[in-house]
VMD Tcl script that builds the backbone (N, CA, C; Angstrom):
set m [mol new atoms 255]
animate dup $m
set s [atomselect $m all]
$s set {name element resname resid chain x y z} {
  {N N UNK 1 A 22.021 10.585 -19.139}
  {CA C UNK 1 A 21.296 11.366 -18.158}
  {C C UNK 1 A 20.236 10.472 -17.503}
  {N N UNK 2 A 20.328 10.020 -15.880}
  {CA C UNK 2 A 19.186 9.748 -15.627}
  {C C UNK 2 A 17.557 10.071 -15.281}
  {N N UNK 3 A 17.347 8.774 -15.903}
  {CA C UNK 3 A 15.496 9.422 -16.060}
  {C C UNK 3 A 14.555 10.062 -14.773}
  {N N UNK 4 A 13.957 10.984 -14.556}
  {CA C UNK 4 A 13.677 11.403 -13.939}
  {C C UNK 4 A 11.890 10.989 -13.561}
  {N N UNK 5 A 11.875 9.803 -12.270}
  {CA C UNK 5 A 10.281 9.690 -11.872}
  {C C UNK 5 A 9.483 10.388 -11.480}
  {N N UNK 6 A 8.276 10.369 -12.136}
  {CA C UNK 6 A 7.534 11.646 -11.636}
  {C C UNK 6 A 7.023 10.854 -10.396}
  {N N UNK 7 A 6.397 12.306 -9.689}
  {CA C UNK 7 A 5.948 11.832 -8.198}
  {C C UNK 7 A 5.144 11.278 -7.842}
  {N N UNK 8 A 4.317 11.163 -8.566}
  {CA C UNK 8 A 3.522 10.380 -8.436}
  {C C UNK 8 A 3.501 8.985 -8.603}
  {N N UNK 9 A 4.406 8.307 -9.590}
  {CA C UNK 9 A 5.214 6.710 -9.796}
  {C C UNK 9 A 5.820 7.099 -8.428}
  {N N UNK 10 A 6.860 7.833 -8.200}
  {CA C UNK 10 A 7.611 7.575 -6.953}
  {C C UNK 10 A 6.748 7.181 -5.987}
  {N N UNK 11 A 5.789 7.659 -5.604}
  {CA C UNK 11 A 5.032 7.769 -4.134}
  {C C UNK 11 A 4.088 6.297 -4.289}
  {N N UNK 12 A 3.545 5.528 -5.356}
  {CA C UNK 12 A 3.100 4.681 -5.395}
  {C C UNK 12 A 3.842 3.951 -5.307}
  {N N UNK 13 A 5.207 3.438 -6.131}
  {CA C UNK 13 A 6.158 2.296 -5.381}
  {C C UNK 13 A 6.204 2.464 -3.994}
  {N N UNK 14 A 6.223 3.725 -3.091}
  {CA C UNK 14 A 7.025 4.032 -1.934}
  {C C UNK 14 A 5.659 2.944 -1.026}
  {N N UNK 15 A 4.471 3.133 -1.515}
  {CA C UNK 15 A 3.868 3.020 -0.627}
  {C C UNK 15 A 3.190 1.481 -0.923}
  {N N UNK 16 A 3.441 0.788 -2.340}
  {CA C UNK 16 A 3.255 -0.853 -2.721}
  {C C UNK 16 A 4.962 -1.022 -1.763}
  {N N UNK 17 A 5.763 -1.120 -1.791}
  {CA C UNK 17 A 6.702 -1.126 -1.046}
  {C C UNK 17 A 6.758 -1.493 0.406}
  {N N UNK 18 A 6.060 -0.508 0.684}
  {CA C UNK 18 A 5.999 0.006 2.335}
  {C C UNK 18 A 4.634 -1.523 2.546}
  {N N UNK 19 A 3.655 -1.263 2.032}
  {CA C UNK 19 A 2.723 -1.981 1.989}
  {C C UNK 19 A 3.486 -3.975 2.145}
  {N N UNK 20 A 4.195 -4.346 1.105}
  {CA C UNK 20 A 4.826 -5.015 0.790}
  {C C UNK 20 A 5.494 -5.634 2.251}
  {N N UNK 21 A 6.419 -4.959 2.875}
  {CA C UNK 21 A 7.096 -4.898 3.942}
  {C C UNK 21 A 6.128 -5.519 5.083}
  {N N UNK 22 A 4.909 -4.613 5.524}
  {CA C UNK 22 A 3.993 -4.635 6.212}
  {C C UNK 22 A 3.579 -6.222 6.297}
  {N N UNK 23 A 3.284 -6.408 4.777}
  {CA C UNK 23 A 2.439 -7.811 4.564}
  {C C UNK 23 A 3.793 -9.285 4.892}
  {N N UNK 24 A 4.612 -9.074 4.565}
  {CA C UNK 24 A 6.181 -9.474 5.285}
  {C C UNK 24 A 5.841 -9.918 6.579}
  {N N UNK 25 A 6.401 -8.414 7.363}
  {CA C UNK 25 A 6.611 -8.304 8.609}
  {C C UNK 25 A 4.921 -8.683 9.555}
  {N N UNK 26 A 3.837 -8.348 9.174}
  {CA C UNK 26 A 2.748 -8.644 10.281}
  {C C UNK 26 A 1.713 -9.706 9.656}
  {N N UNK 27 A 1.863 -9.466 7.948}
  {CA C UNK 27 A 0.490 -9.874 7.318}
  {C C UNK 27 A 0.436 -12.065 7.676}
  {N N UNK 28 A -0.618 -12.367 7.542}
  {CA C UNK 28 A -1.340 -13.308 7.254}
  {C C UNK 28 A -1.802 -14.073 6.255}
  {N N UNK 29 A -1.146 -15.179 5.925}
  {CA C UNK 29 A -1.453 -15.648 4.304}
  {C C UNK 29 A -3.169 -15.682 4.767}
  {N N UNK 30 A -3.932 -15.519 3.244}
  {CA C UNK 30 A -5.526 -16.013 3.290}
  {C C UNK 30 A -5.313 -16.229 1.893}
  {N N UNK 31 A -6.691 -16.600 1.728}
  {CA C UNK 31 A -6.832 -17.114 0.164}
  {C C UNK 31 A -6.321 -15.879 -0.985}
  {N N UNK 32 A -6.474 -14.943 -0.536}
  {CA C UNK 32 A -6.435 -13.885 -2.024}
  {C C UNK 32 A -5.643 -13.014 -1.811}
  {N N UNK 33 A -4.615 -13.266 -0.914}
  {CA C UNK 33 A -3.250 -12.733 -0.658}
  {C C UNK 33 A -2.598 -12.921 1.063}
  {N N UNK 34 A -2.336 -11.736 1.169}
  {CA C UNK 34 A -1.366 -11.268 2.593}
  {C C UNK 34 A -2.494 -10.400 3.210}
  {N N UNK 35 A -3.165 -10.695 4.539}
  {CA C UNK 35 A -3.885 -9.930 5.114}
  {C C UNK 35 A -2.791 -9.264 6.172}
  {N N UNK 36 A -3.156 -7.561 6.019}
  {CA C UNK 36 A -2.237 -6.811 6.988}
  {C C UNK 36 A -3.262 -6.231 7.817}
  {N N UNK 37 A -3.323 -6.850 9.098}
  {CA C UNK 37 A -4.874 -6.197 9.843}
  {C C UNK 37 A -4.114 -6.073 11.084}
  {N N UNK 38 A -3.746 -4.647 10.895}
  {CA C UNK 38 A -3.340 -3.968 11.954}
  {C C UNK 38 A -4.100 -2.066 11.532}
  {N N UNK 39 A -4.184 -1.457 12.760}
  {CA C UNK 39 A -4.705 -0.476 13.095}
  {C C UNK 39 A -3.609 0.992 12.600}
  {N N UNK 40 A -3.390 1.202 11.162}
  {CA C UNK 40 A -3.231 2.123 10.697}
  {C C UNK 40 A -4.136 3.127 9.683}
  {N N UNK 41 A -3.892 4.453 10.343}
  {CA C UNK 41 A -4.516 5.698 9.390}
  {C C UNK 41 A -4.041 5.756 8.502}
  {N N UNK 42 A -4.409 6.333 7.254}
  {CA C UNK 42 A -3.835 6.989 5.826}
  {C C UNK 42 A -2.690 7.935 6.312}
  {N N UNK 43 A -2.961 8.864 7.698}
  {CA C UNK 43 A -2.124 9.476 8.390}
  {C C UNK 43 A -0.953 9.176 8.465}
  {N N UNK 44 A -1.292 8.244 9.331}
  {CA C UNK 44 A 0.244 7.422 9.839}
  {C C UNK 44 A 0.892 6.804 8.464}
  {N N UNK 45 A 0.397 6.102 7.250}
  {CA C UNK 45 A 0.595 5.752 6.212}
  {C C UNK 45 A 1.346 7.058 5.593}
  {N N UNK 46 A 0.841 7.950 5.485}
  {CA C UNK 46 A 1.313 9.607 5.132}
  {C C UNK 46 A 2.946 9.502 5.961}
  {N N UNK 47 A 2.909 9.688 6.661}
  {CA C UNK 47 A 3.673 10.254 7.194}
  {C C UNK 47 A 5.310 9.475 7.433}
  {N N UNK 48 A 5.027 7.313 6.949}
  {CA C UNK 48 A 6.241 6.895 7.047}
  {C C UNK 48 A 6.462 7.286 6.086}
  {N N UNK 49 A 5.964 7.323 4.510}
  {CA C UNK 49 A 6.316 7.491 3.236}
  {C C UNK 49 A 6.669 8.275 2.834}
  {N N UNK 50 A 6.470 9.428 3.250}
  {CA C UNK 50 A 6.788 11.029 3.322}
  {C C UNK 50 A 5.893 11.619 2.254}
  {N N UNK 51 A 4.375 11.511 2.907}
  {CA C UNK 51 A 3.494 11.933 1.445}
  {C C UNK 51 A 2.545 13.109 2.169}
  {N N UNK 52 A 1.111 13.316 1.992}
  {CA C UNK 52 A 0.541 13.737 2.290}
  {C C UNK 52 A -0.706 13.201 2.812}
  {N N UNK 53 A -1.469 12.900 3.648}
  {CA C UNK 53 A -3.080 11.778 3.517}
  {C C UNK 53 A -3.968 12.251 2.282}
  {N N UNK 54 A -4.095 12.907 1.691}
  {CA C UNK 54 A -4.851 12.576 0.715}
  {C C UNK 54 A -4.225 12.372 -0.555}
  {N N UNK 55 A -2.826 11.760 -0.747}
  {CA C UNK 55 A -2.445 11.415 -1.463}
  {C C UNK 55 A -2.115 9.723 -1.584}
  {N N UNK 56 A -2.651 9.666 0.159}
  {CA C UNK 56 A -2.653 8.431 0.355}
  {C C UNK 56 A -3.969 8.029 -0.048}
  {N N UNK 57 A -4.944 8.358 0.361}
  {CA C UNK 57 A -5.843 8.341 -0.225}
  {C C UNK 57 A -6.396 7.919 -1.289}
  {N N UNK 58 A -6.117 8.899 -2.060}
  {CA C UNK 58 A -6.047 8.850 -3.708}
  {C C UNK 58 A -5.427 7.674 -4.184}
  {N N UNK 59 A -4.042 7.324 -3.557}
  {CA C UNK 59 A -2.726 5.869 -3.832}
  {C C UNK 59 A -3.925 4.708 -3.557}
  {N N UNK 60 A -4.437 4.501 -2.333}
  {CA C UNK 60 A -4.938 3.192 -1.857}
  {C C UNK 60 A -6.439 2.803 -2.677}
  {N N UNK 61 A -6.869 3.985 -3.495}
  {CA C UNK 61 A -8.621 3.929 -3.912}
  {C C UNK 61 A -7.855 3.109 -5.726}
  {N N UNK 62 A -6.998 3.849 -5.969}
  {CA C UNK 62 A -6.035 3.432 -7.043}
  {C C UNK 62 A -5.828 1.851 -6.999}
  {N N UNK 63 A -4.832 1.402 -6.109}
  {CA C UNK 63 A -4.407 -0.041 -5.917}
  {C C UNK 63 A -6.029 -0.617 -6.217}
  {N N UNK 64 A -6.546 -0.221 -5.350}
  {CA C UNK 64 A -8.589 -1.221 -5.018}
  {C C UNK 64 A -8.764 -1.166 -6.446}
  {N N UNK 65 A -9.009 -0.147 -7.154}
  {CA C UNK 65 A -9.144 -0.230 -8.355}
  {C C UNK 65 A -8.438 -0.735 -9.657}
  {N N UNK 66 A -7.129 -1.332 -9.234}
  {CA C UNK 66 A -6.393 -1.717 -10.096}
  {C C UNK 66 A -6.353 -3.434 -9.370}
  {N N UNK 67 A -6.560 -3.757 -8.328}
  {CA C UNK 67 A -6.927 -5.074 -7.939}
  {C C UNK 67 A -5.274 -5.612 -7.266}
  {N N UNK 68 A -4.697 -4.780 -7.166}
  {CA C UNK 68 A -3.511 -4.603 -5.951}
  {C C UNK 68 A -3.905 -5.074 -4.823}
  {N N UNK 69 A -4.307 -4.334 -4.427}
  {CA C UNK 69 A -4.961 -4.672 -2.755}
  {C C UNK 69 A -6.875 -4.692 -2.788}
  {N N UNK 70 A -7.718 -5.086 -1.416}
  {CA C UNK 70 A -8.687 -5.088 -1.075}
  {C C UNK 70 A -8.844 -4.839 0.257}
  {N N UNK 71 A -9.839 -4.341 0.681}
  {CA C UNK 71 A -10.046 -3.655 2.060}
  {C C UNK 71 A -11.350 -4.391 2.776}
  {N N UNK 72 A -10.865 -5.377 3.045}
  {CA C UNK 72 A -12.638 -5.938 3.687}
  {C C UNK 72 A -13.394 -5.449 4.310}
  {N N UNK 73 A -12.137 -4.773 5.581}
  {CA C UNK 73 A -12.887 -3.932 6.498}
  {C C UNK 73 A -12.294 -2.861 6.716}
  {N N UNK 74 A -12.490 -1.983 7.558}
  {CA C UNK 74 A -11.830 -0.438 7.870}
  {C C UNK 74 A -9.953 -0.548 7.519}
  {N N UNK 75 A -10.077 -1.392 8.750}
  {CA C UNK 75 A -8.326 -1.233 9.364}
  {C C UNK 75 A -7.506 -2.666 8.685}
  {N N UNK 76 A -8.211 -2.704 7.305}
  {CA C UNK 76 A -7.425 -4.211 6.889}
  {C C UNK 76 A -7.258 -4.488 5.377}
  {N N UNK 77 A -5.939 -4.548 5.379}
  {CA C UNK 77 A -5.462 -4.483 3.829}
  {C C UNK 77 A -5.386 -5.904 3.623}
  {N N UNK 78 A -5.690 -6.010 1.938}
  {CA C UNK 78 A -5.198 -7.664 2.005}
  {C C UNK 78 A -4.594 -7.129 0.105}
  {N N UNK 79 A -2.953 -7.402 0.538}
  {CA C UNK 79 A -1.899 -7.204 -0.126}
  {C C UNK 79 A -2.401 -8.892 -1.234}
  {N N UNK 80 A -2.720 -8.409 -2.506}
  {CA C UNK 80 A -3.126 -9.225 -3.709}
  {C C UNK 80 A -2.027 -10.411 -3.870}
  {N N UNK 81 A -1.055 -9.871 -4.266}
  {CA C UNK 81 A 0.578 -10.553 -4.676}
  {C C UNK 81 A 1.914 -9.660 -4.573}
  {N N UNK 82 A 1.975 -10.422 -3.045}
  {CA C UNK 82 A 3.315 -9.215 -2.634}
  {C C UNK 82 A 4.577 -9.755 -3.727}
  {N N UNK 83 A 4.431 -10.954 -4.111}
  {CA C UNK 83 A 5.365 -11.579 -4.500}
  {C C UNK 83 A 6.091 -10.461 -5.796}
  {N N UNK 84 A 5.153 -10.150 -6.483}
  {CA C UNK 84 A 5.227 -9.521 -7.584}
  {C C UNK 84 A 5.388 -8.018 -7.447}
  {N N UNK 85 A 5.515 -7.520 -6.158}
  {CA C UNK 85 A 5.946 -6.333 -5.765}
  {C C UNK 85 A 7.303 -5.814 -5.202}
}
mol reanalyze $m
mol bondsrecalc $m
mol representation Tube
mol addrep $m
């Protein structure tokens, strides 16, 4: 029988993933990872992943706190080690 992910694992890969992609496709090597500094909401983040914004929310304060990602400024992720994602 396969194992069944709860939604909350699901929605955090969906969105280290999505994140992942991002840092790929636009990001910027810097010293302490992949800078993705482009002009997205938690909204718009919500809405490719198929989540809710304050679940995005909740996902991105998570990563900061687990040392995943860092936010220097408003509109700018800096993806830790996509490698490992």
């Amino acid at each position: 029988m396969p194992r069944l992910i709860p939604v909350q694992e699901y929605l955090s890969q969906r969105l280290q993933q999505f994140l992942s992609w991002l840092a790929r496709k636009f990001g910027r090597p810097v010293c302490s990872g992949q800078l993705i500094d482009i002009p997205v909401t938690h909204q718009e983040l919500a809405e490719m992943i198929g989540t809710t914004r304050v679940t995005i929310t909740r996902l991105i304060k998570q990563f900061e706190e687990e040392g995943i990602i860092s936010r220097p400024r408003r509109y700018c992720i800096v993806l830790r080690d996509c490698s490992e994602i």
